[in-house]
C-alpha positions as CSV (number, residue, x, y, z in Angstrom):
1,X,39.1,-7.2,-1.2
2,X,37.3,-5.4,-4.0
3,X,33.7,-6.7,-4.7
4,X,33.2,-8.4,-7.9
5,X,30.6,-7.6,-11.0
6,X,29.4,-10.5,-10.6
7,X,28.1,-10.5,-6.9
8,X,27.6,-7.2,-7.1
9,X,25.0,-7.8,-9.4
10,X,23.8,-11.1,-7.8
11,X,23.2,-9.4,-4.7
12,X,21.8,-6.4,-6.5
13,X,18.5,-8.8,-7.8
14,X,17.8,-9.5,-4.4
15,X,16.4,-6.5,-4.4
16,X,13.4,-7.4,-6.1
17,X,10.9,-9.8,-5.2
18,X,11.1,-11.7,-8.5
19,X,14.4,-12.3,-7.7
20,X,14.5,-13.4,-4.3
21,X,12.3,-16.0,-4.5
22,X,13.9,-17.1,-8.1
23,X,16.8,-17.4,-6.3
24,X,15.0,-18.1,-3.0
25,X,17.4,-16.2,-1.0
26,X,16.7,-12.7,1.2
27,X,18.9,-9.6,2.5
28,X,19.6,-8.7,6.2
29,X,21.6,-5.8,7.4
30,X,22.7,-4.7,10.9
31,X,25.2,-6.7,13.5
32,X,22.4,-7.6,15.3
33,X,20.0,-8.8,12.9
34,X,22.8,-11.3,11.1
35,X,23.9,-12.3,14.4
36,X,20.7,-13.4,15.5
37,X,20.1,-15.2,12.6
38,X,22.9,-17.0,12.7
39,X,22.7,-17.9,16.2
40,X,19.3,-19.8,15.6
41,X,20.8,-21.7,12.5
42,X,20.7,-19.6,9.5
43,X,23.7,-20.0,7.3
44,X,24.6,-17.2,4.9
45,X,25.3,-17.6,1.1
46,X,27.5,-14.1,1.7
47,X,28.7,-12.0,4.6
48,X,30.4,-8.7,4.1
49,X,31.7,-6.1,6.2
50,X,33.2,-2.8,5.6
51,X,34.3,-1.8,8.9
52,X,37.1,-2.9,11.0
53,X,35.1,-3.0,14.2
54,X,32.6,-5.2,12.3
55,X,35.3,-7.5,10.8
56,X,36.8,-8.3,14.7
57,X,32.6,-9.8,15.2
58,X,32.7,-11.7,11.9
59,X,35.6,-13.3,11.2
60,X,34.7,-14.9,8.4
61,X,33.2,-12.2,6.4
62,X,34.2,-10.5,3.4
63,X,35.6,-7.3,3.6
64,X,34.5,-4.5,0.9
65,X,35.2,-1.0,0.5
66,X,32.0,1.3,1.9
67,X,31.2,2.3,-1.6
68,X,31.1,-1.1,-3.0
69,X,28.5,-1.6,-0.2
70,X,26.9,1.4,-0.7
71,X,25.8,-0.3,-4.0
72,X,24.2,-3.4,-2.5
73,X,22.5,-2.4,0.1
74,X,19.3,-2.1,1.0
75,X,19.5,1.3,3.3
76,X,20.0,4.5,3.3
77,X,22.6,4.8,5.5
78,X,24.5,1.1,5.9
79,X,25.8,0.3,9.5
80,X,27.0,-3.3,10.1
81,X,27.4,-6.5,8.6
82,X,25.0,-7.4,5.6
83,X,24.3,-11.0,4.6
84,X,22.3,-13.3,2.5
85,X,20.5,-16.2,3.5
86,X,18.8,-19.0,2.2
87,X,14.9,-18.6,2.6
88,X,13.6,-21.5,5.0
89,X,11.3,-23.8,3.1
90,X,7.6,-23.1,2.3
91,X,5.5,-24.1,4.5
92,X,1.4,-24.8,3.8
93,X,-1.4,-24.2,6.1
94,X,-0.6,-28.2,6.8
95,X,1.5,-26.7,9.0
96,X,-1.0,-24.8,11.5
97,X,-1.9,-26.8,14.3
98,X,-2.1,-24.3,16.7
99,X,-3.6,-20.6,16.9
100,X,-2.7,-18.1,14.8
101,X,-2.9,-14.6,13.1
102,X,-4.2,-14.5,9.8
103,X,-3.4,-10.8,7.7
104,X,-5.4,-9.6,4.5
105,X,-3.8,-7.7,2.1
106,X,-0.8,-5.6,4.7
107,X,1.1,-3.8,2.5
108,X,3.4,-2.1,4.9
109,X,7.0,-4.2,5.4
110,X,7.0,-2.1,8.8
111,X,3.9,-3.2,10.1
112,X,4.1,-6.7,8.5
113,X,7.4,-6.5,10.2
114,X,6.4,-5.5,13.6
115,X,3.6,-8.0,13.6
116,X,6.1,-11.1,13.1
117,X,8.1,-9.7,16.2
118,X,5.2,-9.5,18.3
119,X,3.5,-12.3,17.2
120,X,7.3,-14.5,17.8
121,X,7.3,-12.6,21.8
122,X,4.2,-14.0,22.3
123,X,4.6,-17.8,21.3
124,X,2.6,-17.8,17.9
125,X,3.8,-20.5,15.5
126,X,2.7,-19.5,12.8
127,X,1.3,-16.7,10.8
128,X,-0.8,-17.0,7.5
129,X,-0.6,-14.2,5.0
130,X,-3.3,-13.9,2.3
131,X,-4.6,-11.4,-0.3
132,X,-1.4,-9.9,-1.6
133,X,0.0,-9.0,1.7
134,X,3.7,-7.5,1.3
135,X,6.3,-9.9,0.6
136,X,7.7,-11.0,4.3
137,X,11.3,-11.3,3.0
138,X,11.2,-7.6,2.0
139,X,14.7,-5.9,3.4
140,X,12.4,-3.8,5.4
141,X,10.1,-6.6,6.9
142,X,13.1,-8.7,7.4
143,X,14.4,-5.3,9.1
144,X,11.5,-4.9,11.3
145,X,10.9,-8.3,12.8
146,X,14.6,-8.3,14.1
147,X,14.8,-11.6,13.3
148,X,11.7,-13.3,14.3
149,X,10.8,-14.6,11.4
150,X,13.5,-17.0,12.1
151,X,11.0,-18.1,15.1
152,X,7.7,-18.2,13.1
153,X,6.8,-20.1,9.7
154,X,5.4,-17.7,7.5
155,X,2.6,-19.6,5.2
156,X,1.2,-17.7,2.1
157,X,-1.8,-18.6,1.1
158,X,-5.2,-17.7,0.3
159,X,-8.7,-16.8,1.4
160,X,-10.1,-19.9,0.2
161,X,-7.5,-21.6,3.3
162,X,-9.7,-19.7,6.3
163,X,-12.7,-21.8,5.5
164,X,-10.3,-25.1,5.2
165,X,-8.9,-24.1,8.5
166,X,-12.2,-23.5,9.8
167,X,-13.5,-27.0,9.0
168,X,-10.4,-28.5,11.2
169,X,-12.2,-26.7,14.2
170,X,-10.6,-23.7,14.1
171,X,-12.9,-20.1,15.0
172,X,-12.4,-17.1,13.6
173,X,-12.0,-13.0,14.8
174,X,-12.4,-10.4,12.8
175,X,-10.8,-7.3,13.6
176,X,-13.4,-4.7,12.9
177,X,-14.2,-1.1,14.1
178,X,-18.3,-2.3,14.5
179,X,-17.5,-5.3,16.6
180,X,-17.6,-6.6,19.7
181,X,-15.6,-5.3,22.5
182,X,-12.3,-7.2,22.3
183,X,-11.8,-7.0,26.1
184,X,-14.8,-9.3,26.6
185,X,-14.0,-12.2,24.2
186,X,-13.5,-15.8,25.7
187,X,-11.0,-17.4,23.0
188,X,-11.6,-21.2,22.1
189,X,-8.6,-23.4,22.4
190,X,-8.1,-23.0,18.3
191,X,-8.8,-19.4,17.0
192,X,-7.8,-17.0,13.9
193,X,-7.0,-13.6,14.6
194,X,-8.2,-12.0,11.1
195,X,-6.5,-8.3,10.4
196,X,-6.9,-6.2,7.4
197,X,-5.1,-4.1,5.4
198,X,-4.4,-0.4,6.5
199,X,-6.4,1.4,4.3
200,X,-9.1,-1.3,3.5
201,X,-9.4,-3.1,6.6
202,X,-11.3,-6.5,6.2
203,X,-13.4,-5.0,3.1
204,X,-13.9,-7.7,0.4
205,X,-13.2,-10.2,2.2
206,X,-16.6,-12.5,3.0
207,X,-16.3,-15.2,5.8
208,X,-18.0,-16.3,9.1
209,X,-16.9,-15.0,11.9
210,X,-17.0,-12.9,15.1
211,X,-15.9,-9.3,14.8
212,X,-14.3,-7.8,17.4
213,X,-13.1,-4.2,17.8
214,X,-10.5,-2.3,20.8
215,X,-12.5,0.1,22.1
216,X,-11.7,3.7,21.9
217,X,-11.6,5.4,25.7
218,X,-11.4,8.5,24.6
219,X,-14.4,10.6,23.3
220,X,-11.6,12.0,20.5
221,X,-8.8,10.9,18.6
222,X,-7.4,9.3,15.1
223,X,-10.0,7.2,13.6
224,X,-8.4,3.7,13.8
225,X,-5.4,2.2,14.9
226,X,-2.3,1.2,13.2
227,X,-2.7,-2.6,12.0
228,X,0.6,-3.5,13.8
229,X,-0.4,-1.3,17.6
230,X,-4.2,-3.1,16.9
231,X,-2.4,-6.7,16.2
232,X,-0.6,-6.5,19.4
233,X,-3.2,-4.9,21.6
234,X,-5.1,-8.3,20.5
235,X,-2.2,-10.4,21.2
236,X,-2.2,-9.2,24.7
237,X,-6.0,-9.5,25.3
238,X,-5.7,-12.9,24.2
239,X,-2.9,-13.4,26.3
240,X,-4.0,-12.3,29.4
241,X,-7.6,-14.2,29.0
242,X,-5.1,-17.9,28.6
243,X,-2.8,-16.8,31.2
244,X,-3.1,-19.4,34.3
């Protein structure tokens, strides 16, 4: 079945951010990724396949030519099934009840990605997104969380929400190299795990707050971690201090 101008070009607009949340629908590629998402509810607008192998998993798929899907996609080198889905709704920091990471302007979908996976392993709800982070249905975040974000409700907000949250009892971390050592914190029953940006860290943003930092063993080395490696090195602090 040949692909049609129309789609093609539908699907084509979800490559822009604009678009997607115009048309408040998101791109996922890879059997594995669609699958999963399907399993936990998500119903696709559109499901193609070019491959035989991948029609026998999808049955109900559309089946284009590779070229035609070599025009829609979103990879370099397209493997599997490709699908849109409907975004889930919007969700406002109404919606945090429990602990959570908070991220300040993360502008890689990899590590933005990554995060929502870890974050999803490790039972978090919820994660709040603020200061221009990268746009969470980005084909390369949606890519990278391997479809966690199915599991977590993604809430874009501001910075003004931290000090909203922090008046409904919740305390906040700051993930800084000058704090204290992250091994020793005792986390409260509500916290916010701040992170920053790769390049900028936490710079600009002013609220109260302890800063803690993962301390470096070794008397050498790179100068900082990776926001997504220092997000779940927290994770598993925190973790292991709750743990029974």
């Amino acid at each position: 079945m040949s692909l049609s101008k129309a789609k093609e070009k539908r699907i084509k607009r979800l490559h822009n951010k604009k678009h997607r949340y115009n048309d408040r629908l998101f791109i996922a590629e890879g059997n594995k990724l669609v699958k999963d998402l399907i399993d936990i509810g998500f119903e696709p607008e559109e499901l193609f396949v070019h491959d035989e192998s991948d029609a026998l998993l999808f049955s109900n798929a559309e089946r284009i030519e590779l070229a035609e899907r070599k025009r829609i996609t979103t990879l370099d080198n397209p493997a599997g099934a490709m699908a849109v889905f409907p975004m889930p709704k919007t969700k406002t920091i109404d919606h945090i009840k429990s602990s959570c990471l908070a991220l300040y302007g993360v502008q890689d979908p990899g590590n933005l990605g990554t995060i929502i996976r870890t974050a999803s392993w490790f039972g978090h709800q919820q994660i709040l997104l603020m200061n221009g982070c990268v746009d969470p249905f980005n084909p390369k975040t949606i890519q990278a969380s391997m479809g966690a974000l199915a599991h977590i409700d993604i809430i874009q907000g501001e910075v003004n929400d931290l000090q909203r949250l922090q008046e409904k009892g919740f305390i906040c971390f700051l993930a800084d190299m000058h704090g204290d050592d992250a091994f020793n914190v005792d986390w409260p029953e509500k916290w916010l795990m701040i992170l920053g940006s790769e390049g900028q860290g936490l710079k600009g943003l002013s609220t109260a707050g302890r800063k803690i930092s993962i301390p470096r063993f070794g008397a050498i080395g790179p100068e900082s971690l990776n926001v997504a490696v220092a997000a779940s090195v927290l994770m598993t602090l925190q973790a292991k201090k709750m743990r029974p």
